[in-house]
N, C-alpha and C positions, 0 to 999 in steps of 0.2 A: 646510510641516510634514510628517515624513514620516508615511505608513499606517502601519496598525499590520498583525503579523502575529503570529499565536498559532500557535505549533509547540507538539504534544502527544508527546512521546515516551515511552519507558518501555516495561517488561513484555517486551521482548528486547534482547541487548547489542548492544554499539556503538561504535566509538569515539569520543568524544566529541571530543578535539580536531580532529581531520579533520572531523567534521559541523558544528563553530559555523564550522568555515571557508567549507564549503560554503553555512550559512546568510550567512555575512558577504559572501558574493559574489552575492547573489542580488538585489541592487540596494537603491535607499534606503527598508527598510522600521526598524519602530522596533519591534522583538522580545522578543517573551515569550515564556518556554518554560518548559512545566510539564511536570512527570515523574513520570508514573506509579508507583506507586502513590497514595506521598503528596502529590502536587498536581495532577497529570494530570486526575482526576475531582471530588476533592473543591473543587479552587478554582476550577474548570472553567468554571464553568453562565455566571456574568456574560462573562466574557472571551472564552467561545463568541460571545456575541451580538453581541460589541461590536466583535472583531476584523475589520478590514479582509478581511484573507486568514487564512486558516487551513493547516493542514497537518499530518494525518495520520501520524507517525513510528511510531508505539507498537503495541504490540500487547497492549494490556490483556483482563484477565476471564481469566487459568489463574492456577493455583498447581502448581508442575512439584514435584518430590519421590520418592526411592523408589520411582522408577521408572514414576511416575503420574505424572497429571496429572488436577486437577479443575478446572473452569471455574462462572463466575458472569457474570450481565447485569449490566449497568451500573446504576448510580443512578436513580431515579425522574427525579430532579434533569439528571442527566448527561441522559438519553436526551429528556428536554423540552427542554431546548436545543437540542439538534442537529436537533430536528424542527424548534423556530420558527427556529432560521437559515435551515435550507431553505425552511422556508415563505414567507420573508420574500424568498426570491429570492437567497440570499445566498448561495456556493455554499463549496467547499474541497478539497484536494489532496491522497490517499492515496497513502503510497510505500511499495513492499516490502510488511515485513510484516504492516501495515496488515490487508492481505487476509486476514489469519489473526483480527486483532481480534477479541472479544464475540461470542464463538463459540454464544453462548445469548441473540444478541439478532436474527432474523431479517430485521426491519426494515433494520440496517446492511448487511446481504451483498445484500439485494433492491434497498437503492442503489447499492449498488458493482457490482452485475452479477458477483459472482464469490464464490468463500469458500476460501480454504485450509484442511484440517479435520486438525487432532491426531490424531486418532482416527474407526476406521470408525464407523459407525452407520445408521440409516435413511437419508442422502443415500448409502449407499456405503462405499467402501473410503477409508482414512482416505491423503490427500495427499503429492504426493512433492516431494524436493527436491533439487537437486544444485547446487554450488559450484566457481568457477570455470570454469565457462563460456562459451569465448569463440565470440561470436555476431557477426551483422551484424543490427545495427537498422536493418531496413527501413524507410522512412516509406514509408504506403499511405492517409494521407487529407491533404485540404491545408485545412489547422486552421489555426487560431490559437496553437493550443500547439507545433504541427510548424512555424512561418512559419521560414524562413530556415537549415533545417537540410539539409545534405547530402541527396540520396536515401535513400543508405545510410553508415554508421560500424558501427564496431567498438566492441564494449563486453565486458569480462571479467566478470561479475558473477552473480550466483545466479539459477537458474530456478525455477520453480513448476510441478508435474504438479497440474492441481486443475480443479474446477468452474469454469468461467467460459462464461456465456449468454449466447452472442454477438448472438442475439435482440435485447439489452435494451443496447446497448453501441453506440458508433463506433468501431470499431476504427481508432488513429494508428498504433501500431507494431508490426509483428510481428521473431519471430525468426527470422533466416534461419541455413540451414548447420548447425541440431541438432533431433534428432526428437523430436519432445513423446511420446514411449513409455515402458511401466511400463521397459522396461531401460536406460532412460539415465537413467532416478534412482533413488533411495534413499527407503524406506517413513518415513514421522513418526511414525509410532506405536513401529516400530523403535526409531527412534534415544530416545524418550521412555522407553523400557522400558531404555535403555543402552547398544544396540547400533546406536552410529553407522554410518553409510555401508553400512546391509545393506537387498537387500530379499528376506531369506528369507522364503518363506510369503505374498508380499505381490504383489498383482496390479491395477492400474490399468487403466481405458479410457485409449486415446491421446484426447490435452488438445488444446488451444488455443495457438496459437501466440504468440499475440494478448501484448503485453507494456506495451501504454500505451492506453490508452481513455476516452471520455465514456461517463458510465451517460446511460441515455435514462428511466430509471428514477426519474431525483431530481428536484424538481421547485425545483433549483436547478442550476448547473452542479460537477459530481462531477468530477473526474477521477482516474483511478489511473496511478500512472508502477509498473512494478514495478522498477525499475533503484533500487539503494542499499542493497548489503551491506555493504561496505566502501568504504576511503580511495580504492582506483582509483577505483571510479565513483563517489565524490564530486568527484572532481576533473577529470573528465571534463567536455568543455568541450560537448559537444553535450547533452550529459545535465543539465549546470546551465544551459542558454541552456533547455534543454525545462523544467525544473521552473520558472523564472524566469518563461517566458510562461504556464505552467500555472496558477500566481499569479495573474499578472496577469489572466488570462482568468476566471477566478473569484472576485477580488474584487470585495467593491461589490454593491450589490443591482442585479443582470442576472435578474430572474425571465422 
């Protein structure tokens, strides 16, 4: 009988038929996918619990508009699930933008060991981004979710200028061949005010190279892949063997 696996998407775009491909390849699981807004959290709470594997797509909690942006925490409902999974040993797999998620729920970024942020505020200056970026994914730990991958591959896909505590993390993958600096991306708050791909007025500490990691944080097994903007790196055979074992690695109660 196969596992079950709850994919949560929504709240940023996507193409959808490139990613049920990418889900369809990811071996013999038996797939629910809820999408944000309307089934993502409200139908969430039982099928958080219940799911095999789970998998992070979404980036829920803003309302983008008129050149703002406003954010909200998740459900009473929502945020108790996600606790008694973890508690229960039971772990799940953040991709992309993920790290952006429930941007007013601090508990979720303190498991993930990272945060991408909209907008500046008290952590700082609000996150950068740049697309199309071709990297070499380094592997630098010898994981379970890294087993049987090249040292290094090539991947085209979006980077993150942001918060990420390496402290609280095992770094698996960094990016070689592009400098994590305020001038090789673009400000988010920019582009949310309208003006894409600027970073006038906007200024970063140099980040984290770091692009796939265990939080040391969760007290279930967490991982984050940040690879999965688009169709290339859905299709990417190194990048779906990694999210496939990343699954694998964090279903099932492994407290």
């Amino acid at each position: 009988m196969p596992r079950s696996l709850l994919v949560l998407s929504g709240g940023h775009p996507y193409e959808a038929g490139p990613f049920a491909e990418l889900l369809g390849a990811l071996g013999e699981w038996e797939i629910t996918h809820l999408i944000h807004p309307e089934g993502g959290e409200a139908d969430a709470a039982q099928a958080i619990l219940a799911a095999d594997a789970l998998l992070f797509y979404d980036m829920p909690g803003y309302s983008f508009g008129e050149g703002g942006v406003t954010m909200r925490p998740p459900s009473p409902a929502y945020r108790a699930a996600i606790s008694a999974r973890f508690a229960a040993g039971k772990g799940a797999v953040a991709m992309h933008h993920a790290l952006a998620g429930w941007a007013e729920w601090p508990e979720w970024h303190a498991w993930l060991g990272g945060q991408f942020h909209y907008q500046p505020g008290a952590h700082g200056a609000d996150s950068g981004y740049r697309h199309d970026v071709a990297y070499e994914a380094r592997i630098v730990a010898d994981h379970a979710v890294t087993r049987g991958l090249p040292a290094g591959f090539p991947v085209t896909d979006e980077l993150y200028l942001c918060p990420i505590d390496e402290s609280v993390i095992v770094p698996l993958v960094r990016a070689g061949g592009f400098a994590f600096t305020a001038d090789n991306f673009y400000s988010a708050a920019n582009a949310v005010a309208g003006a894409m791909f600027s970073r006038e007025g906007w200024d970063h500490p140099s980040g984290s190279d770091c692009v796939a990691w265990e939080s040391c944080n969760c007290p279930a097994p967490l991982v984050y892949l940040q690879f999965g903007d688009g169709p290339a790196t859905y299709a990417n055979p190194h990048v779906r063997r990694m999210l496939a074992q990343a699954l694998e690695y964090t279903s099932g109660e492994t407290a």
